[in-house]
Every structure is written in C-alpha cells, then in structure tokens.
C-alpha positions as CSV (number, residue, x, y, z in Angstrom):
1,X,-47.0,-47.1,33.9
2,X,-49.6,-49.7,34.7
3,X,-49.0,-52.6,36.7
4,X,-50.7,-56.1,36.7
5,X,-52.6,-57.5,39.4
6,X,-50.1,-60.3,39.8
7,X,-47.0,-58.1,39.5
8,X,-48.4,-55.7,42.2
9,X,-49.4,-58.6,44.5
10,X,-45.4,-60.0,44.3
11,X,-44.2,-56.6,44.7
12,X,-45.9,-56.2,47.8
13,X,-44.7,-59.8,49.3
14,X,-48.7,-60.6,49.4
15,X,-47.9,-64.2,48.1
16,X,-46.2,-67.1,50.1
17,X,-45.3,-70.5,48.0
18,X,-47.7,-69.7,44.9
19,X,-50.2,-68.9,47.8
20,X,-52.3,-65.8,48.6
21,X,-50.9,-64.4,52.4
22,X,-53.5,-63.8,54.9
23,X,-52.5,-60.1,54.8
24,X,-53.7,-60.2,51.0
25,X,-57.3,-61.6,52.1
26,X,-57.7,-58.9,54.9
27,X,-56.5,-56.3,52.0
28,X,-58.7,-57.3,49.7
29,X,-61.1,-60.0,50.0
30,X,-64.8,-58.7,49.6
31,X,-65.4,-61.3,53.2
32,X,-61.8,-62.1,54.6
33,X,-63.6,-63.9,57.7
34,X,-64.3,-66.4,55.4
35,X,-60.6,-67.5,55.6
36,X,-59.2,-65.4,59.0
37,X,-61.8,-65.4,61.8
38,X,-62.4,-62.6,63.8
39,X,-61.5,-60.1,61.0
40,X,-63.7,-57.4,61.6
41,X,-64.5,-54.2,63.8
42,X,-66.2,-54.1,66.9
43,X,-67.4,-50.4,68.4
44,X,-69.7,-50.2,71.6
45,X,-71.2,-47.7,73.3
46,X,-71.0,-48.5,77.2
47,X,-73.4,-48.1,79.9
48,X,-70.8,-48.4,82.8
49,X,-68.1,-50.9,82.5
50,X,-70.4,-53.9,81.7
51,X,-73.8,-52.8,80.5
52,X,-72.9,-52.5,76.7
53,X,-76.2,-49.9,75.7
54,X,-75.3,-50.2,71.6
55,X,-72.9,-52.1,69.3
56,X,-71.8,-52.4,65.8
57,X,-69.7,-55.5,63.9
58,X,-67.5,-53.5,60.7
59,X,-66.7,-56.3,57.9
60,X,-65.0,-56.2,54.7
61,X,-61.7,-55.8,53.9
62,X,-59.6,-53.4,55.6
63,X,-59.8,-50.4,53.6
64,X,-64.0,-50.8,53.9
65,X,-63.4,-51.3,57.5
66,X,-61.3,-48.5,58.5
67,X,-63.7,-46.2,56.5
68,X,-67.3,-47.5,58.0
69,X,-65.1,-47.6,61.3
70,X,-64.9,-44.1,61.2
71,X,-68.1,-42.6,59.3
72,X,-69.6,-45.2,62.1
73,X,-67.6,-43.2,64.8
74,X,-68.8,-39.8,63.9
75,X,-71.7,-40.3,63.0
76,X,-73.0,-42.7,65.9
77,X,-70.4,-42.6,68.5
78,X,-69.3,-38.8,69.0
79,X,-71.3,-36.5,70.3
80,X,-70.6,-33.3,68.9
81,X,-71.3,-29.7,69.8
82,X,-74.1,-28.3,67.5
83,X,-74.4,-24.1,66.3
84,X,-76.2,-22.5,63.4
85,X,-74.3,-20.1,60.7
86,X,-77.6,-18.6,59.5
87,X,-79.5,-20.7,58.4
88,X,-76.7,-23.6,58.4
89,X,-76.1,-26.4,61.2
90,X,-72.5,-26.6,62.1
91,X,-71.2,-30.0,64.2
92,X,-68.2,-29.6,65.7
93,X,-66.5,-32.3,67.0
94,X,-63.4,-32.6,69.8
95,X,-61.8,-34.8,67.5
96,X,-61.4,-32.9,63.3
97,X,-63.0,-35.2,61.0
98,X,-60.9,-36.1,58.1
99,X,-57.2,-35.2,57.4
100,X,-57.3,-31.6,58.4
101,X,-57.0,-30.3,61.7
102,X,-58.5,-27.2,61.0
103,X,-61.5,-27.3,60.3
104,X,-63.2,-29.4,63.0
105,X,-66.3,-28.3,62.1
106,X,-68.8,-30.0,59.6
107,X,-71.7,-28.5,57.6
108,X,-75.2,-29.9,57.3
109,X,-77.4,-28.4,55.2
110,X,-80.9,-27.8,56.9
C-alpha cells in the first residue's frame, strides 16, 4: 500500500516540532551542507603520513554519498590484481565489490 511523503517522514521520526530533523536533510536533501556543514565525504590517497598525493570531496545526500564513496573507492583508490579470461580483463580486488563475497572478481569488456 502506498504511503505519502508526509506519512513516511512521521513514521520515521524525521520531523521535530512541525520541523524537518537534520537526519531528514542528510537523507534526502539534493545539498544538505546547505543546512549541516561538513556533510560530505572526504577520501585521500597518501604519500606518507602528510603528503596527501590525491583527494576527492563526495556530496549529496547520504544514499549518493555512500554510493560515489564506493564506485570512487574501487575505481580510484584500490588497486586491484589484473588477468585475462580470453580475450576478457578480469580485476580482482582484496576487497569483493558489491554484496557478494564470492565473486571478487569484475569483468571489463576489452
């Protein structure tokens, strides 16, 4: 059964005196540091335990951060092992990507 906007928002305790909670603006707000500074992602790449070599800022609301957080991760951050299956490049990482733990390896098509 559907659910309004406004119900779901009560459901979820995202309101506080008729207001919109902070949580609600980091959950869905298209720029939430507009109204909570500081509410974005910061990934660097260091040098040694100063010299930062690369950076990225992640905004948006949470759900866009998380995701960019991690594409940024993979496909920046980790290094990963590299193989051919014929013709195909596998990448295989320490870490799986995605939710299963079995298949660490991803497919790019060459």
């Amino acid at each position: 059964m559907p659910e309004d906007d406004a119900s779901l928002i009560d459901r979820l305790r995202l309101t506080d005196g008729g207001y919109l909670t902070k949580a609600a603006i980091l959950l869905f707000h298209r720029d939430p540091e507009r109204f909570v500074g500081g509410a974005h992602v910061k990934v660097g790449y260091f040098r040694n335990e100063s010299d930062v070599l690369f950076h990225d800022v992640i905004s948006g609301d949470l759900f866009t951060q998380v995701a960019n957080t991690i594409e940024v991760l993979h496909f920046k951050y980790l290094k990963a092992g590299i193989s051919y299956d014929g013709i195909q490049r596998v990448e295989s990482f320490a870490h799986p990507e995605g939710s299963s733990a079995s298949d660490p390896a991803r497919r790019v098509s060459g």
